[in-house]
Biopython code that builds the backbone (N, CA, C, O; Angstrom):
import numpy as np
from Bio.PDB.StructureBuilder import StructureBuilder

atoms = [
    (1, "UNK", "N", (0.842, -1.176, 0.000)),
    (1, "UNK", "CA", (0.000, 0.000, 0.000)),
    (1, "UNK", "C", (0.886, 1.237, 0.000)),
    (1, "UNK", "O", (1.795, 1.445, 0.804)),
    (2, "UNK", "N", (0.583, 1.883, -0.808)),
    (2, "UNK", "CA", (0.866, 3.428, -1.032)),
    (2, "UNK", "C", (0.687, 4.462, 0.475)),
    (2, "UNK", "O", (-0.309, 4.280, 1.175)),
    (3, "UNK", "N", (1.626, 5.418, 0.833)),
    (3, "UNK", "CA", (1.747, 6.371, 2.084)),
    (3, "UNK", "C", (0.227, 7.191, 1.476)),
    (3, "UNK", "O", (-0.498, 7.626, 2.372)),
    (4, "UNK", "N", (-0.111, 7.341, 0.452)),
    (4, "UNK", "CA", (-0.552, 8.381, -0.328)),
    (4, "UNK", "C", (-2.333, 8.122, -0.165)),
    (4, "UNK", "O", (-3.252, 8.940, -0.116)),
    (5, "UNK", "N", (-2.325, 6.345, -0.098)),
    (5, "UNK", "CA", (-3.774, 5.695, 0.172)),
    (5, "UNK", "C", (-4.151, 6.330, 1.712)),
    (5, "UNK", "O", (-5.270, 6.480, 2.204)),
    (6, "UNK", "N", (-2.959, 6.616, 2.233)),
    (6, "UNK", "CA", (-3.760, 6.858, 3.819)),
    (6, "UNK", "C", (-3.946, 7.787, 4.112)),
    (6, "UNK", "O", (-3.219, 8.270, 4.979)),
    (7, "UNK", "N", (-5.143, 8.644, 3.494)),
    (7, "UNK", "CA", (-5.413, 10.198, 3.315)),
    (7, "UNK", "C", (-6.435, 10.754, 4.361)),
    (7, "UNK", "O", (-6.414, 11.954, 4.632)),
    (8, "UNK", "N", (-7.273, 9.959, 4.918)),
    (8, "UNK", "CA", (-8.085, 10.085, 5.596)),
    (8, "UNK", "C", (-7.587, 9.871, 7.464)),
    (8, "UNK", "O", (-7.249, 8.788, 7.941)),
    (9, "UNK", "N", (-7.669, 11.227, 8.275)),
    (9, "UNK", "CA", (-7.427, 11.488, 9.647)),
    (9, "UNK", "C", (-8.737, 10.450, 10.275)),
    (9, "UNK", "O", (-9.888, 10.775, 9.985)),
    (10, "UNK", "N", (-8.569, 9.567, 10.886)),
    (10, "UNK", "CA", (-9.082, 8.629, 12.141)),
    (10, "UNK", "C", (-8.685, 8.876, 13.366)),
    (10, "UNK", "O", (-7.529, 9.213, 13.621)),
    (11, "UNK", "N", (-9.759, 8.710, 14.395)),
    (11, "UNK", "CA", (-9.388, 8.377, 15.883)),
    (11, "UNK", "C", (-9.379, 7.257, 16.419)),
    (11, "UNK", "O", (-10.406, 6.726, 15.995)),
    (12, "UNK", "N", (-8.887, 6.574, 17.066)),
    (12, "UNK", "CA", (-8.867, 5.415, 17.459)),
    (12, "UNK", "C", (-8.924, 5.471, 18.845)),
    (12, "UNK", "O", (-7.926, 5.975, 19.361)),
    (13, "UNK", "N", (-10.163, 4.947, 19.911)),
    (13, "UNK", "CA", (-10.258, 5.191, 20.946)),
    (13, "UNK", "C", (-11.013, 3.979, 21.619)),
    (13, "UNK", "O", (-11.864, 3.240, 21.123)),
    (14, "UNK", "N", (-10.248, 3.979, 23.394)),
    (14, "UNK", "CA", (-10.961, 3.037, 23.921)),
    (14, "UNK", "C", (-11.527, 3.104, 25.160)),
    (14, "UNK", "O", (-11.170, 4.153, 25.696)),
    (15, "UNK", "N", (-12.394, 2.328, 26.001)),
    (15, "UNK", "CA", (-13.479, 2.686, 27.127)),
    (15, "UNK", "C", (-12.735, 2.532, 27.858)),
    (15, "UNK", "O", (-11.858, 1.705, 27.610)),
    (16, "UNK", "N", (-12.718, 3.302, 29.202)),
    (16, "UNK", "CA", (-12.016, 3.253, 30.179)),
    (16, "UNK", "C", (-13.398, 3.940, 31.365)),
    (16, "UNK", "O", (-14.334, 4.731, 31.255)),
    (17, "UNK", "N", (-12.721, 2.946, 32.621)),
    (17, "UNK", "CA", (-13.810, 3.944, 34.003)),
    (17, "UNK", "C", (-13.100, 4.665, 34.628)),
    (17, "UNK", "O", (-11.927, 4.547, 34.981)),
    (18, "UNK", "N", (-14.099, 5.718, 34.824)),
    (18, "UNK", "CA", (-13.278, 6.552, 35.814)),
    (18, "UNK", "C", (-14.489, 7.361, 36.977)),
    (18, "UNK", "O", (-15.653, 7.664, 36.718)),
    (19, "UNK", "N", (-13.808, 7.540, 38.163)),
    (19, "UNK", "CA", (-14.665, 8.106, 39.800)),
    (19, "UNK", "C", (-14.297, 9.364, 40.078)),
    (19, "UNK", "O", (-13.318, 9.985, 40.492)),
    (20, "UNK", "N", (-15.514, 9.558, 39.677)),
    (20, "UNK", "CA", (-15.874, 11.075, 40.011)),
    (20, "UNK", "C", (-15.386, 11.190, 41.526)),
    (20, "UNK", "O", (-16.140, 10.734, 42.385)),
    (21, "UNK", "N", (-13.749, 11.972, 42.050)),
    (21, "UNK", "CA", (-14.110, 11.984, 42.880)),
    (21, "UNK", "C", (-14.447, 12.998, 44.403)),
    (21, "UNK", "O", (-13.873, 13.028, 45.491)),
    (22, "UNK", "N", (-15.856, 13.893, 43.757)),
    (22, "UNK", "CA", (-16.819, 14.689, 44.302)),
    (22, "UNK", "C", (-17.781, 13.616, 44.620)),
    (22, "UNK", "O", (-18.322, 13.966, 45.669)),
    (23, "UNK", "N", (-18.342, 12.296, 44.174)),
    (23, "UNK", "CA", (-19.033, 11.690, 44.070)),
    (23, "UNK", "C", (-18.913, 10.305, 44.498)),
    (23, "UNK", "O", (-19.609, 9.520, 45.142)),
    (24, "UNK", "N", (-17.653, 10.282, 43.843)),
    (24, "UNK", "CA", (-17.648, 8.844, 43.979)),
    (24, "UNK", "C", (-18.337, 7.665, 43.312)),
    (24, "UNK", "O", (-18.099, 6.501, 43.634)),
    (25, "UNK", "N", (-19.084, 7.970, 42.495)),
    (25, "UNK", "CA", (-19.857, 7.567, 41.115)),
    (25, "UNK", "C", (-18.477, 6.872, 39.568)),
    (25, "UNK", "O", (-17.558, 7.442, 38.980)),
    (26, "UNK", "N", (-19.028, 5.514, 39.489)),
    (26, "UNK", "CA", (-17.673, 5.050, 38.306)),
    (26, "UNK", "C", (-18.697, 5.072, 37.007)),
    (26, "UNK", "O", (-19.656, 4.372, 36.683)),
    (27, "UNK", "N", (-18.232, 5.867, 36.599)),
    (27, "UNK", "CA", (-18.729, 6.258, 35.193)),
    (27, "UNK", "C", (-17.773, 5.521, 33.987)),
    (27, "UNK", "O", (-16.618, 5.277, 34.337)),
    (28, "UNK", "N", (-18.166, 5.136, 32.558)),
    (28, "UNK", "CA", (-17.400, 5.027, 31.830)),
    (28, "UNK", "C", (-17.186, 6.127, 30.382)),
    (28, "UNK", "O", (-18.016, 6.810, 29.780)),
    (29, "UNK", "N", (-15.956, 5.965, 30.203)),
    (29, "UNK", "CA", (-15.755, 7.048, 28.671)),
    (29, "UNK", "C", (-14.869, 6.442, 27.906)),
    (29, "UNK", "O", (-14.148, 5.465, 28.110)),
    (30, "UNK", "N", (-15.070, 7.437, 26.616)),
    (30, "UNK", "CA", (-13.800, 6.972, 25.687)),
    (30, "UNK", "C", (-12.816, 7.682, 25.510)),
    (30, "UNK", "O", (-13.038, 8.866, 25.765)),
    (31, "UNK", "N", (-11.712, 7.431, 25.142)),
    (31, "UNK", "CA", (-10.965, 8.227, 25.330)),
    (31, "UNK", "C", (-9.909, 7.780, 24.157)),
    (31, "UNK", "O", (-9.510, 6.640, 23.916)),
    (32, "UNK", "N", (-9.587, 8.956, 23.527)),
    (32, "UNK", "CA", (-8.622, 8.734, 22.289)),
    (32, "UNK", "C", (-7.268, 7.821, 22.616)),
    (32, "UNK", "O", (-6.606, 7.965, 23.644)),
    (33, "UNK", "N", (-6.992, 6.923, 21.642)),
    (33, "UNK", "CA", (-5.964, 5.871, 22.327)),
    (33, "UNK", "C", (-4.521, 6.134, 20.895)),
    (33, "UNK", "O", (-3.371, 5.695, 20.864)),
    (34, "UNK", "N", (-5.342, 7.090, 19.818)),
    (34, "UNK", "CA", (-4.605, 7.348, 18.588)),
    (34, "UNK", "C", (-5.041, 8.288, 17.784)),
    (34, "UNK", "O", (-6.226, 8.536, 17.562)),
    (35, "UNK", "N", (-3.999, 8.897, 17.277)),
    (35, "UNK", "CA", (-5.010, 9.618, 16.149)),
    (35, "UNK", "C", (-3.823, 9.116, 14.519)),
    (35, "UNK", "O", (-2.660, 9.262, 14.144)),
    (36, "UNK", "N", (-4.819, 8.635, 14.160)),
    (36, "UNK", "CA", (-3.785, 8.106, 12.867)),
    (36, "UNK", "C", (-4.304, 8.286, 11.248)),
    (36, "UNK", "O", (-5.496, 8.552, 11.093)),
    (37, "UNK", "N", (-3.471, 8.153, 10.087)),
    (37, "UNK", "CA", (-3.775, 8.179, 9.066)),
    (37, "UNK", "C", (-4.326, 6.920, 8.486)),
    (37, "UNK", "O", (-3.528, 5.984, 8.420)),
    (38, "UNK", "N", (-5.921, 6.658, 7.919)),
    (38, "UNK", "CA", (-6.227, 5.573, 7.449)),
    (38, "UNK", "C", (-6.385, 5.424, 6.013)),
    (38, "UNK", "O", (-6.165, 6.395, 5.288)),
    (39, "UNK", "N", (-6.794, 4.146, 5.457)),
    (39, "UNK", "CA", (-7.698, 4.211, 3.912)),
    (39, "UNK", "C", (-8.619, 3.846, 4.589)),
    (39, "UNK", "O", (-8.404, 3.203, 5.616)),
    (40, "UNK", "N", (-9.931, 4.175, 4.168)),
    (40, "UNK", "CA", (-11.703, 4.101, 4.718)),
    (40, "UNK", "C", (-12.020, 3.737, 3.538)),
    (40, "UNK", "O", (-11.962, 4.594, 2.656)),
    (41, "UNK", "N", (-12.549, 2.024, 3.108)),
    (41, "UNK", "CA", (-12.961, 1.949, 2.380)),
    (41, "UNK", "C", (-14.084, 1.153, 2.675)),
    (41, "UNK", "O", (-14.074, 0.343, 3.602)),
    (42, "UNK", "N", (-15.435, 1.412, 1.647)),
    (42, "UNK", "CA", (-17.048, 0.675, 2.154)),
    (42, "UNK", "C", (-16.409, -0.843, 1.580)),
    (42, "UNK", "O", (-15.304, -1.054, 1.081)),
    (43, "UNK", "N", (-17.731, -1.970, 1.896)),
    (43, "UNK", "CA", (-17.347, -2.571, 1.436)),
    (43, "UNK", "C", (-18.282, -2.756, -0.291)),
    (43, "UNK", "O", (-19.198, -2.010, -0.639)),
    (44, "UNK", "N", (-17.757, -3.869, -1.083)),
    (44, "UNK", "CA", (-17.727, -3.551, -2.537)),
    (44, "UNK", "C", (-19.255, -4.336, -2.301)),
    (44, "UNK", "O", (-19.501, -4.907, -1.238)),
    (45, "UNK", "N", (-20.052, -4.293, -3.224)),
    (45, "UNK", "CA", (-21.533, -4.756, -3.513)),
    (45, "UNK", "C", (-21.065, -6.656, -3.301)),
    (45, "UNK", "O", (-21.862, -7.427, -2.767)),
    (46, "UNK", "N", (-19.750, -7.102, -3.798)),
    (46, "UNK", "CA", (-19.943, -8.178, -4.021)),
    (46, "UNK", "C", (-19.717, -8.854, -2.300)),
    (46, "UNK", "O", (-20.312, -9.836, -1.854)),
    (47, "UNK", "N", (-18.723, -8.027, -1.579)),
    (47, "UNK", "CA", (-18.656, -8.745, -0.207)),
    (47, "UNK", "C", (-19.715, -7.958, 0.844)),
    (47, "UNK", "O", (-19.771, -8.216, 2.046)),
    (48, "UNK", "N", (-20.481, -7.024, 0.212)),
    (48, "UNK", "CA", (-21.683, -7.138, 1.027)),
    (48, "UNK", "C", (-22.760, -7.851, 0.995)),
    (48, "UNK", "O", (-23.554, -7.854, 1.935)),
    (49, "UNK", "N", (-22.923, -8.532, -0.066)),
    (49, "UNK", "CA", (-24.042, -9.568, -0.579)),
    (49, "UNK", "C", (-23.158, -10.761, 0.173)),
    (49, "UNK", "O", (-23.806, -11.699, 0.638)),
    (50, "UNK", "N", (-21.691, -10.773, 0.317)),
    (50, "UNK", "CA", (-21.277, -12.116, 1.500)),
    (50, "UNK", "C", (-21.617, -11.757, 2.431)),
    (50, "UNK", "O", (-22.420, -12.461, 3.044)),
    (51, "UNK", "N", (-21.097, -10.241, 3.115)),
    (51, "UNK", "CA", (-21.422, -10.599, 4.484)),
    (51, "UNK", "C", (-22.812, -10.840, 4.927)),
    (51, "UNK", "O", (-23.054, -11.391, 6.000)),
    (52, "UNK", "N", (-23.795, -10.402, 4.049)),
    (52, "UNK", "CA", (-25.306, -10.365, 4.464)),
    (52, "UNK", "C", (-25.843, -11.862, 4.634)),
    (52, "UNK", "O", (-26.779, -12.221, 5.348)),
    (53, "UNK", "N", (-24.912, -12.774, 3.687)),
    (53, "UNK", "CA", (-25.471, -13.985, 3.513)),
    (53, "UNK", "C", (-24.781, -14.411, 4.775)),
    (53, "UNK", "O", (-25.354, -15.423, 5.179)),
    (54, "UNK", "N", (-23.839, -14.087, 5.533)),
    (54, "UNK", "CA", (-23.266, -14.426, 6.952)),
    (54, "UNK", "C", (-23.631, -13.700, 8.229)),
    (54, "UNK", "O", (-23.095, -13.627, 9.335)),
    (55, "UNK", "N", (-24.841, -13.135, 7.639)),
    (55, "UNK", "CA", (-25.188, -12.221, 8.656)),
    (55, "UNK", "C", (-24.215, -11.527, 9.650)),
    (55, "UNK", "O", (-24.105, -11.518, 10.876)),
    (56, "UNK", "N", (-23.678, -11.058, 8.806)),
    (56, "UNK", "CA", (-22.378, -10.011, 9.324)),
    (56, "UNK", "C", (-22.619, -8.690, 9.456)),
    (56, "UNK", "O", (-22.953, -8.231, 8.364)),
    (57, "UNK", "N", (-22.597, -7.910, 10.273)),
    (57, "UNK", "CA", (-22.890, -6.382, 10.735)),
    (57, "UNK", "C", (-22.064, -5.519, 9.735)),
    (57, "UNK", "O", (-22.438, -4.382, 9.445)),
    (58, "UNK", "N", (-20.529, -6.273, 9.022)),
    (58, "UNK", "CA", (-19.281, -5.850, 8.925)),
    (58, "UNK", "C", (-20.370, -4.760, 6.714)),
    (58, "UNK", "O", (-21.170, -5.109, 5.845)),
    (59, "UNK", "N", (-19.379, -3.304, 7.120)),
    (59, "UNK", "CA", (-19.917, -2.427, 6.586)),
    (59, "UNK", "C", (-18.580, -1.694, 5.857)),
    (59, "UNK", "O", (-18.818, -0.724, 5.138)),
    (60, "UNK", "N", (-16.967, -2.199, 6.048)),
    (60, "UNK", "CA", (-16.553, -1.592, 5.744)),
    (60, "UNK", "C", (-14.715, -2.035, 6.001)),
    (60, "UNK", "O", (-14.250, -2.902, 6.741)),
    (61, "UNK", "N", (-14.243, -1.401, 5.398)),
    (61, "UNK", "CA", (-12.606, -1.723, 5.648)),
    (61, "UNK", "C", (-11.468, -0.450, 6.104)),
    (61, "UNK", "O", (-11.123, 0.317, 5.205)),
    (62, "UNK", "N", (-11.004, -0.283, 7.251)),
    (62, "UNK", "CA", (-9.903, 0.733, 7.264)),
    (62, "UNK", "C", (-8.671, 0.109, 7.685)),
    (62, "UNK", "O", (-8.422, -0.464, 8.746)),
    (63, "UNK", "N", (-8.239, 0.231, 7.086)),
    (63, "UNK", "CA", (-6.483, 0.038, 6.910)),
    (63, "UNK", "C", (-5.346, 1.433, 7.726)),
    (63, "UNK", "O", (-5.343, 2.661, 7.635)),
    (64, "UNK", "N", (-4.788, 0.772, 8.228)),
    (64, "UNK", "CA", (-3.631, 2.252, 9.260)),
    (64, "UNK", "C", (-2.498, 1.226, 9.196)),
    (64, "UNK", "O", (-2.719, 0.016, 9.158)),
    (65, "UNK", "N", (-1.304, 1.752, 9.185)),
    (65, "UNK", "CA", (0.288, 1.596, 9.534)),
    (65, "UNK", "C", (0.100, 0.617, 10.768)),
    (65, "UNK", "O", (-0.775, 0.714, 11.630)),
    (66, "UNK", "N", (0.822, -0.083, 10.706)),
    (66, "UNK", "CA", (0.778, -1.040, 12.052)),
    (66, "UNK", "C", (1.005, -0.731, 13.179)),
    (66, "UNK", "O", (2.211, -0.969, 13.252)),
    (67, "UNK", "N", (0.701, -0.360, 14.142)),
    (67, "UNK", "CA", (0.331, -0.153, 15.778)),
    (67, "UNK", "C", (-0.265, -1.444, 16.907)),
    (67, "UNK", "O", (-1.278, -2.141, 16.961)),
    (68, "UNK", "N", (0.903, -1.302, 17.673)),
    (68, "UNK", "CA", (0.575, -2.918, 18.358)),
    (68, "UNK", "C", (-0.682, -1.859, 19.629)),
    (68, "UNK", "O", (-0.981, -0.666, 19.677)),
    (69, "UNK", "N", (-1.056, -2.982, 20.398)),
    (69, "UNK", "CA", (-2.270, -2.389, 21.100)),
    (69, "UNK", "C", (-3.614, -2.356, 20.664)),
    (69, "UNK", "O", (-4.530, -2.293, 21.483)),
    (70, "UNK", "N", (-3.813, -2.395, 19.424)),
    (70, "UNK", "CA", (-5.343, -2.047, 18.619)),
    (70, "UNK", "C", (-5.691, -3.346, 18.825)),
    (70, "UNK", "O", (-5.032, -4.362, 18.603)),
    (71, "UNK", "N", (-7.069, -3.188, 19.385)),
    (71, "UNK", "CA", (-7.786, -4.494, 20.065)),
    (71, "UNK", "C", (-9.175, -4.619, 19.551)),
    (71, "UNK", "O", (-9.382, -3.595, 18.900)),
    (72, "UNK", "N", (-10.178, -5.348, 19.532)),
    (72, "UNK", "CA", (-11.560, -5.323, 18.576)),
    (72, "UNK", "C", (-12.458, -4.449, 19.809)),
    (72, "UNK", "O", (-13.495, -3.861, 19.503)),
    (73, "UNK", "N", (-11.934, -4.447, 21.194)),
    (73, "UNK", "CA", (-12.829, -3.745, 22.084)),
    (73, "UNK", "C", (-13.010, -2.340, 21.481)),
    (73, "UNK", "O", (-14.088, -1.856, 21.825)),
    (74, "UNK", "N", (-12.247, -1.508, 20.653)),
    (74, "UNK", "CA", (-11.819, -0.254, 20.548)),
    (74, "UNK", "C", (-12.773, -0.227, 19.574)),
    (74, "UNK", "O", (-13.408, -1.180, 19.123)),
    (75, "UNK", "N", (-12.867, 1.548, 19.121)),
    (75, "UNK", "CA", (-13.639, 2.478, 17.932)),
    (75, "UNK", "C", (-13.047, 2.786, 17.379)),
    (75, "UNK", "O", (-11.898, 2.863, 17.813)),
    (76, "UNK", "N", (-13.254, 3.124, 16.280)),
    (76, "UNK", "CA", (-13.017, 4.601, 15.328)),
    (76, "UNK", "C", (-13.598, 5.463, 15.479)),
    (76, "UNK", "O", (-14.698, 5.175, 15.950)),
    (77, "UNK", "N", (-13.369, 7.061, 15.230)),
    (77, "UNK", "CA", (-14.320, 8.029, 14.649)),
    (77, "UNK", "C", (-13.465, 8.182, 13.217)),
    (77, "UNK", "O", (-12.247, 8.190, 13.041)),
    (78, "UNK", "N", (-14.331, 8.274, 12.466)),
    (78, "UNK", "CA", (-13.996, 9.013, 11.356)),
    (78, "UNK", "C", (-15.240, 9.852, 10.764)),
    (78, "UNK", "O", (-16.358, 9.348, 10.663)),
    (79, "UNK", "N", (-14.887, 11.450, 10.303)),
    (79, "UNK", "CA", (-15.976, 12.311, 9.845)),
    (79, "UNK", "C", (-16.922, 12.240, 10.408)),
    (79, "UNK", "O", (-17.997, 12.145, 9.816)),
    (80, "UNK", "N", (-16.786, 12.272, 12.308)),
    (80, "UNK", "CA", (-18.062, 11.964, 13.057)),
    (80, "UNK", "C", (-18.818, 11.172, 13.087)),
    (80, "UNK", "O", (-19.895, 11.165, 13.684)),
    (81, "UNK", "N", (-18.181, 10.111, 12.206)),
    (81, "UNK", "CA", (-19.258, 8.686, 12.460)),
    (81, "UNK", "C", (-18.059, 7.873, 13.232)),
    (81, "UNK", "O", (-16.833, 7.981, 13.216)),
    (82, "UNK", "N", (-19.142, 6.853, 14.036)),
    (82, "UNK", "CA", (-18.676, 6.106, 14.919)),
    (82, "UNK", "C", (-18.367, 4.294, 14.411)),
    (82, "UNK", "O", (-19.241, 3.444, 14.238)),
    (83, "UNK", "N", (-17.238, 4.159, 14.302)),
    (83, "UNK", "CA", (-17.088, 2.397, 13.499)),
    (83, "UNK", "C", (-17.013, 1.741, 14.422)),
    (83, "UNK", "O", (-16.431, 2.342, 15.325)),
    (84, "UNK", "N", (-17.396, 0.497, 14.758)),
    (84, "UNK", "CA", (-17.338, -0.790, 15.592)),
    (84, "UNK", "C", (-16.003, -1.182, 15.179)),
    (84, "UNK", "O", (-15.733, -0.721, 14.070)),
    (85, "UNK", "N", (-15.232, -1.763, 15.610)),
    (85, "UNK", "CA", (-14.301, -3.010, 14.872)),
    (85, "UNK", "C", (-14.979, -4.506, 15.210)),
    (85, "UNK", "O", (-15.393, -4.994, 16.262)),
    (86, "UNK", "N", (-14.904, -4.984, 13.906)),
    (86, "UNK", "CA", (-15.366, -6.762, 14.561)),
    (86, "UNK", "C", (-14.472, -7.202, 14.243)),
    (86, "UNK", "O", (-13.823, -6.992, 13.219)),
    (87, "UNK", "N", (-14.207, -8.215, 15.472)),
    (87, "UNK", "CA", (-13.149, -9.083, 14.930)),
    (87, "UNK", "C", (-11.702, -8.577, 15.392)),
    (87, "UNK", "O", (-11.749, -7.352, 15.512)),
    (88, "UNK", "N", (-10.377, -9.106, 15.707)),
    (88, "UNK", "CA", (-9.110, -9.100, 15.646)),
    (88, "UNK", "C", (-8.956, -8.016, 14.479)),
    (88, "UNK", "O", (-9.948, -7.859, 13.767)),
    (89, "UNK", "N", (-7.685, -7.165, 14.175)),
    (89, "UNK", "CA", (-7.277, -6.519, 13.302)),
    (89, "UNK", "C", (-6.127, -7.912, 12.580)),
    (89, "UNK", "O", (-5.564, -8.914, 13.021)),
    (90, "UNK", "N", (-6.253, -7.182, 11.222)),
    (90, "UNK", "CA", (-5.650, -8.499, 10.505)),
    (90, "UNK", "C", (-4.560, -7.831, 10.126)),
    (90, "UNK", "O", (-4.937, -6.700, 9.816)),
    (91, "UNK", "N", (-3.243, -7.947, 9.966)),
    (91, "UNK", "CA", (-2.027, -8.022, 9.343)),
    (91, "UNK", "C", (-1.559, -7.755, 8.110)),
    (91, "UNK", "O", (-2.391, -7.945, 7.223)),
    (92, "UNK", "N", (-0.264, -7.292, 7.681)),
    (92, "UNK", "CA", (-0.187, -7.430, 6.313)),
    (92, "UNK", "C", (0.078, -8.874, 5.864)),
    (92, "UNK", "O", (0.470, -9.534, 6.827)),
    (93, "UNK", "N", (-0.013, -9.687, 4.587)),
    (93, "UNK", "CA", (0.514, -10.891, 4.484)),
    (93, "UNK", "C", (2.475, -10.605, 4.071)),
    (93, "UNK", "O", (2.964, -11.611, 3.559)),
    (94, "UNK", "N", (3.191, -9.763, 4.201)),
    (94, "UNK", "CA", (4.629, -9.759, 4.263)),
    (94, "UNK", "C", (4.980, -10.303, 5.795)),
    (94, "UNK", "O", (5.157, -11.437, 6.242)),
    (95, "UNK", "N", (4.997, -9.124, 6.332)),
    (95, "UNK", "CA", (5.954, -9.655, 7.555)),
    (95, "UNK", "C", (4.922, -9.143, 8.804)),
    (95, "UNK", "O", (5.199, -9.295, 9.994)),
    (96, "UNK", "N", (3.664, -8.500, 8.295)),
    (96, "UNK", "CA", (2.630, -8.693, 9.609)),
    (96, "UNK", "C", (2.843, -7.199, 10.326)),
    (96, "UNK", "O", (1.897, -6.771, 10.987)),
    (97, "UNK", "N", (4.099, -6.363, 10.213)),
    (97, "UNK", "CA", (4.441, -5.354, 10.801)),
    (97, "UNK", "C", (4.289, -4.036, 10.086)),
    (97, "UNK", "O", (4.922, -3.000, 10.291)),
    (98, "UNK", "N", (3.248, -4.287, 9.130)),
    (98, "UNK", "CA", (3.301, -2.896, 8.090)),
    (98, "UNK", "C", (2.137, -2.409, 7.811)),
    (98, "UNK", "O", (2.059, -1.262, 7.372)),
    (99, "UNK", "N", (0.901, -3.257, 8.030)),
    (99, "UNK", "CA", (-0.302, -2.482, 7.824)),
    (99, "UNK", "C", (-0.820, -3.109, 8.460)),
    (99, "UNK", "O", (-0.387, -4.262, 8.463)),
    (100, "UNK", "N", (-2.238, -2.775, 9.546)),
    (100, "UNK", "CA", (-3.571, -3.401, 10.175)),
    (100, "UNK", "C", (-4.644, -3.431, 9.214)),
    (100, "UNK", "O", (-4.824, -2.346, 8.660)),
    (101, "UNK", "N", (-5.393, -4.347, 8.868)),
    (101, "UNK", "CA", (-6.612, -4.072, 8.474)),
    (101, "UNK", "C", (-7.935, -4.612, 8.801)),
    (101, "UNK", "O", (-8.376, -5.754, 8.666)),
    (102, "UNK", "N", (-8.500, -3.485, 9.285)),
    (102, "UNK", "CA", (-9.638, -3.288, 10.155)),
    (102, "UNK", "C", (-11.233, -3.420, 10.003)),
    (102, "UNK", "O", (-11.891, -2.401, 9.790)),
    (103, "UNK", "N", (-11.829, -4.621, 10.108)),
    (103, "UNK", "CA", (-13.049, -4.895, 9.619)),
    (103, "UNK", "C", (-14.092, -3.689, 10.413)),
    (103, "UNK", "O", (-13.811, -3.156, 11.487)),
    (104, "UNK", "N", (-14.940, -3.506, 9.862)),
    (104, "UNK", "CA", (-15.583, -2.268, 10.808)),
    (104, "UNK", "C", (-17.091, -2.592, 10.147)),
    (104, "UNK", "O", (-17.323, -3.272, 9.147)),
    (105, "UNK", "N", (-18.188, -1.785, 11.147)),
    (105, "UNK", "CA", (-19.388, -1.686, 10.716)),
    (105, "UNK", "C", (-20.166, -0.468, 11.628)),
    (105, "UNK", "O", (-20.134, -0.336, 12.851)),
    (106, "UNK", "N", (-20.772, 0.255, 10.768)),
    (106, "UNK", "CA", (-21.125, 1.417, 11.557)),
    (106, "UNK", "C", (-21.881, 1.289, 12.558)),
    (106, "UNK", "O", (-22.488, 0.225, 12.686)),
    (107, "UNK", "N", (-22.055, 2.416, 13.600)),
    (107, "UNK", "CA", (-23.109, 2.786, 14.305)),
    (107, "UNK", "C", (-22.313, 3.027, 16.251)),
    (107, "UNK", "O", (-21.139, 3.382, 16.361)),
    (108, "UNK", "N", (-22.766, 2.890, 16.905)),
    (108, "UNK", "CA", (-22.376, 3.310, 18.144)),
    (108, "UNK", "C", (-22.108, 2.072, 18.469)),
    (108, "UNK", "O", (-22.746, 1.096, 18.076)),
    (109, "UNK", "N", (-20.665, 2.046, 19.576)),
    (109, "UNK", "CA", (-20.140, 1.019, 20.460)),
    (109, "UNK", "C", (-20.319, 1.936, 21.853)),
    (109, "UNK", "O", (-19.947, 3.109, 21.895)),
    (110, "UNK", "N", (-20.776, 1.428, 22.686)),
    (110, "UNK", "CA", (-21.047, 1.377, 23.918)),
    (110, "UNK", "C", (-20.049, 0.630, 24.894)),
    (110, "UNK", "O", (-19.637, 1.045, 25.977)),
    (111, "UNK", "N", (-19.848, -0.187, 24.465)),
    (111, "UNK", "CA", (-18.850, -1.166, 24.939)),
    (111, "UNK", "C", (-19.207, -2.527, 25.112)),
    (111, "UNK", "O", (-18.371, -3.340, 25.507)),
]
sb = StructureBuilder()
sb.init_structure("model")
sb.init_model(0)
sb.init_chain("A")
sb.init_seg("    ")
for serial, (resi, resn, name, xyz) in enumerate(atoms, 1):
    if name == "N":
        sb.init_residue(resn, " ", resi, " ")
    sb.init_atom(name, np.array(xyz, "f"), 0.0, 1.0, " ", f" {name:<3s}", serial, name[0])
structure = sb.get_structure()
């Protein structure tokens, strides 16, 4: 992959609790864990007619530079929409250390 494909600014963020403590109340939030360059791509008519037949939520593909830590618990934002990750992040097929790629499907993660 081309430096040039990864044109699009992503956040990459994950839930954490934290105690109010005026209160003492454990609330949870998200909290940015990255901010990185991705490719955001939908997915193509032909692997959405797969995933549908697998009843798969999965809506989409982003790809980022490899970063150890990125876990399927975590989000994206991109352009104010909110991506799920499903699934493990997958690897490049060279040496595994050069690109993530990130199954995603829209809508809100909660956790």
């Amino acid at each position: 992959m081309r430096a040039g494909d990864l044109r699009h600014p992503v956040v990459i963020q994950h839930q954490t609790t934290q105690q109010d403590p005026a209160t003492g109340e454990v609330a949870t939030a998200w909290v940015d864990f990255a901010r990185v360059w991705a490719a955001v791509d939908p997915l193509s008519a032909r692997d959405l007619i797969a995933a549908q037949a697998s009843q798969s939520q999965a809506s989409g593909r982003i790809t980022i530079r490899y970063r150890p830590g990125v876990l399927p618990t975590m989000r994206i934002l991109h352009r104010g929409q909110v991506f799920t990750i499903i699934g493990q992040p997958l690897p490049d097929r060279n040496s595994g250390l050069e690109y993530l790629t990130l199954v995603v499907a829209t809508g809100v993660n909660d956790g």
